[in-house]
N, C-alpha and C positions, 0 to 999 in steps of 0.2 A: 479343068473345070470340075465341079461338084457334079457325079453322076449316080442316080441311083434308079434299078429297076426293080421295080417289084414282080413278082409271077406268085403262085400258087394258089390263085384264089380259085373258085367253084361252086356248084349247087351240092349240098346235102343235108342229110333229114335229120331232125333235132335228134343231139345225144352225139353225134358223130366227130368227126378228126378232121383238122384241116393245118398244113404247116404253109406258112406263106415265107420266101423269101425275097430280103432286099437284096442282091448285087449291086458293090458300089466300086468306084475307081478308087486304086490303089492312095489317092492324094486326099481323095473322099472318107477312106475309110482308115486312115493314120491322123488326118487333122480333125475330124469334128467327133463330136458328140451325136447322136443315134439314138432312132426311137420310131413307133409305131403311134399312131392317129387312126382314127375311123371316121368316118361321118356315115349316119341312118337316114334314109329319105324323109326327109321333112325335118330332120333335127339340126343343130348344130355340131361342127365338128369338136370331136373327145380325142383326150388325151390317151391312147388303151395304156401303153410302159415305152420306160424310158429306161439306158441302161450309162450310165459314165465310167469315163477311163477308170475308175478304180473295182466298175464291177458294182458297183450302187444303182439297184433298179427301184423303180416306184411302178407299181401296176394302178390303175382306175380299180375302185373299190369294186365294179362288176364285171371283172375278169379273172379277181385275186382267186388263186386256189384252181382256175381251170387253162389258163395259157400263159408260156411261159418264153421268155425272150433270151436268145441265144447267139453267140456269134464264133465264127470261124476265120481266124485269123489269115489262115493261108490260102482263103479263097477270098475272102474281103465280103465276107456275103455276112449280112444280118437273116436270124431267121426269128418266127413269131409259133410258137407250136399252141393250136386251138383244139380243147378237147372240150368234151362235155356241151358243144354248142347248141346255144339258144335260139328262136327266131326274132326274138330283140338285137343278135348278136351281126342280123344282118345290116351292111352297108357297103362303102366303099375304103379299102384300108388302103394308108398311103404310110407309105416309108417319107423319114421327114432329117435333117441332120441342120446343127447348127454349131458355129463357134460358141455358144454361152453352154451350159449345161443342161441338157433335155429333160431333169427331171425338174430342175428351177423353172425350166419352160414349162411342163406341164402342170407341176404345181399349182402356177400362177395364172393359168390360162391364156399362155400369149402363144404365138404366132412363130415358130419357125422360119429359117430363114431359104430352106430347099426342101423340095419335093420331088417325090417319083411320080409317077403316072398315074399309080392305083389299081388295083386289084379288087374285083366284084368278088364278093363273100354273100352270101346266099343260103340261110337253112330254113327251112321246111319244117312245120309241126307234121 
């Protein structure tokens, strides 16, 4: 089955660091494509980056330059490194994976096909 866990979220005070990780299953993180989602209270969910097999990322034009998406082969773990954070930058961030290509997903604005649980991200002016 498709599994993926997110952890790393937390509270801290604008300007500060936050790396969030997906953990995904071995069958999870060999066949699909991967990528990170937010939704803000009251908003709609956003696309944050999206990374495909070749190494081809797209970030949301309000992340570019401050978090940057990573992954680690031999642990199967997707990670998300948040620096310089805002208090717009709060919401809930979900790790997201699909058979089609995550950044053609987020490009377009559609809808993934798996989700993790979510991780509260949380900063402070």
């Amino acid at each position: 089955q498709v599994q993926l866990v997110e952890s790393g979220g937390g509270s801290v005070q604008a300007g500060g660091s936050l790396r969030l990780s997906c953990a995904a299953s071995a069958y999870t993180y060999s066949t699909y494509y991967m990528g990170w989602f937010r939704q803000a209270p009251g908003k709609e969910r956003e696309g944050v980056v999206a990374i495909d097999r070749d190494g081809t990322t797209r970030y949301a034009n309000s992340v570019k330059g401050r978090f940057t998406i990573s992954k680690d082969n031999a642990k199967n773990t997707l990670y998300l490194q948040m620096n310089s954070l805002k208090p717009e930058d709060t919401g809930m961030y979900y790790c997201a994976a699909d058979l089609k290509s995550m950044t053609y997903i987020q490009a377009l604005g559609l809808t993934p096909g798996y989700w993790g649980q979510g991780t509260q991200v949380t900063v402070s002016s």
